[in-house]
C-alpha atoms as a printed R data frame, in Angstrom:
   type eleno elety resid chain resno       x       y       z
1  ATOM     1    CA   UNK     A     1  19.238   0.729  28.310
2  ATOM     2    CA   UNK     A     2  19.291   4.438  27.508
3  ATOM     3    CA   UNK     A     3  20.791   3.466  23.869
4  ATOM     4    CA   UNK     A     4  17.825   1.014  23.191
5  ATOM     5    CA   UNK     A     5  15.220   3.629  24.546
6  ATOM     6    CA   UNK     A     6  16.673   5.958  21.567
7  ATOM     7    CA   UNK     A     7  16.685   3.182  18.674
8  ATOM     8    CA   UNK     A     8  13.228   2.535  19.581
9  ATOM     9    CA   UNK     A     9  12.145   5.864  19.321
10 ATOM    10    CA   UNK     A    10  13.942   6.341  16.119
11 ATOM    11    CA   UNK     A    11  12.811   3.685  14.515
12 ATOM    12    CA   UNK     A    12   8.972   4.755  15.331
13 ATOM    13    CA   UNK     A    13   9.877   8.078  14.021
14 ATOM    14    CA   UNK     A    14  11.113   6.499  10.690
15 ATOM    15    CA   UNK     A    15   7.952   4.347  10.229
16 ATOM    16    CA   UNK     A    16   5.445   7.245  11.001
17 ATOM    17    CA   UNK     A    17   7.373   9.141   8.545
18 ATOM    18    CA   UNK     A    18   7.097   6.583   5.988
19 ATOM    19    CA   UNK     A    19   3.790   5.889   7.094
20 ATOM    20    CA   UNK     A    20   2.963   9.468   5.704
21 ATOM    21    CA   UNK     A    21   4.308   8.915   2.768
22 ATOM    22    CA   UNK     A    22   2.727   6.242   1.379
23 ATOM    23    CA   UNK     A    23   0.309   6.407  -1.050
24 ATOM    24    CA   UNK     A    24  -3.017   5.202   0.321
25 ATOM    25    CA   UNK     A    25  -5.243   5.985  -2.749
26 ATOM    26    CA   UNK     A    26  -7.191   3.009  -4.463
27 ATOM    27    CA   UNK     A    27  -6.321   1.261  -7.433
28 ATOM    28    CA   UNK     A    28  -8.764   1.188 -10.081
29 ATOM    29    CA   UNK     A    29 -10.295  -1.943 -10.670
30 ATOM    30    CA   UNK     A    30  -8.889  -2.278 -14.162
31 ATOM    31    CA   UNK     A    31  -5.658  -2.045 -13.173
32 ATOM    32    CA   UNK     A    32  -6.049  -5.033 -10.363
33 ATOM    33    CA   UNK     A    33  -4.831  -8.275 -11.068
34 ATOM    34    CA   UNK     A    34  -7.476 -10.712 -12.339
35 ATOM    35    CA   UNK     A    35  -7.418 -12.307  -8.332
36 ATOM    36    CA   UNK     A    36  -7.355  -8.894  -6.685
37 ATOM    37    CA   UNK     A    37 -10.238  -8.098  -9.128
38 ATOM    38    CA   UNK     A    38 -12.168 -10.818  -7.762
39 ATOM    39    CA   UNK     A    39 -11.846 -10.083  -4.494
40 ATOM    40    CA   UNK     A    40 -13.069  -6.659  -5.183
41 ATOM    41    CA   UNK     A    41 -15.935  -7.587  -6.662
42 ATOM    42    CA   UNK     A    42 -16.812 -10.167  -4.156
43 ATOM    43    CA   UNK     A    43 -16.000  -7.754  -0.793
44 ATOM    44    CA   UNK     A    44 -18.791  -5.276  -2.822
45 ATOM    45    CA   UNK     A    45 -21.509  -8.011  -3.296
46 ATOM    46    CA   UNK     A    46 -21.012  -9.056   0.236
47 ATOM    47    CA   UNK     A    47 -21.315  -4.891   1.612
48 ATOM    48    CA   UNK     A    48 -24.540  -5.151  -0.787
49 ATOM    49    CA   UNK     A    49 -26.486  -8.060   0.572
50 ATOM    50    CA   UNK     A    50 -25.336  -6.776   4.353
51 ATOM    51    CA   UNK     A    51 -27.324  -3.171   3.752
52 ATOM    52    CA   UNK     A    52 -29.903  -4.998   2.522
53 ATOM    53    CA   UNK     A    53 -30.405  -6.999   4.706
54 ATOM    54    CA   UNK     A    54 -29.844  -4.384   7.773
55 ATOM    55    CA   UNK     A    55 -32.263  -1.988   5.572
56 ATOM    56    CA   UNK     A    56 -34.883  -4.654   5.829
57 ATOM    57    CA   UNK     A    57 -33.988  -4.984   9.662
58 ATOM    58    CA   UNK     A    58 -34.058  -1.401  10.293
59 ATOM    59    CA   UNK     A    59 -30.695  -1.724  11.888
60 ATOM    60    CA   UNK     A    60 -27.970   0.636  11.806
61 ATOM    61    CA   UNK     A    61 -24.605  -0.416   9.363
62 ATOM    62    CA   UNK     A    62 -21.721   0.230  11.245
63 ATOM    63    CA   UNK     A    63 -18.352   1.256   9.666
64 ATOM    64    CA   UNK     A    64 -15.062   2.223  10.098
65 ATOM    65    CA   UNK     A    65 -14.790   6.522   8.599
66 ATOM    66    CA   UNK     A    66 -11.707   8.720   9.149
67 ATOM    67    CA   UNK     A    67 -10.156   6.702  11.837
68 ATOM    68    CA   UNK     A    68 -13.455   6.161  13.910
69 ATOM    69    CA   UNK     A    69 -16.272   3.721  14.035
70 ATOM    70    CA   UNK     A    70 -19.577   5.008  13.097
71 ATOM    71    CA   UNK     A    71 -23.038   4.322  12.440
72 ATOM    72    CA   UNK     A    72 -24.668   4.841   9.345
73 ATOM    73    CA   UNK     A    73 -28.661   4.572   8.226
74 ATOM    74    CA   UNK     A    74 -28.417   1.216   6.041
């Protein structure tokens, strides 16, 4: 029991380090593959019509910042 206890918490150690470590910055979208590309594009057009549409509501858009959900004027 006490041996399993101590691979578990090694193994969390190991992925938060490499967690740390890995590079979390965005790709440009010229260097996306045509399909990631796409996707992109489309996730933008949908975040678009959504602020526009909450703009029109006078609604709040809420969104995930740093780690925490917030609200933001739309």
């Amino acid at each position: 029991m006490k041996k399993s206890l101590e691979n578990r918490q090694n193994r969390n150690t190991t992925a938060a380090e490499k967690f740390e470590e890995m590079n979390l910055n965005p790709i440009p979208e010229k260097d996306m593959p045509k399909w990631a590309r796409a996707g992109s594009q489309a996730h933008r057009r949908a975040t678009r019509k959504k602020r526009v549409e909450l703009r029109r509501r006078g609604l709040p858009m809420i969104i995930w910042k740093d780690g925490k959900v917030c609200e933001v004027p739309a």
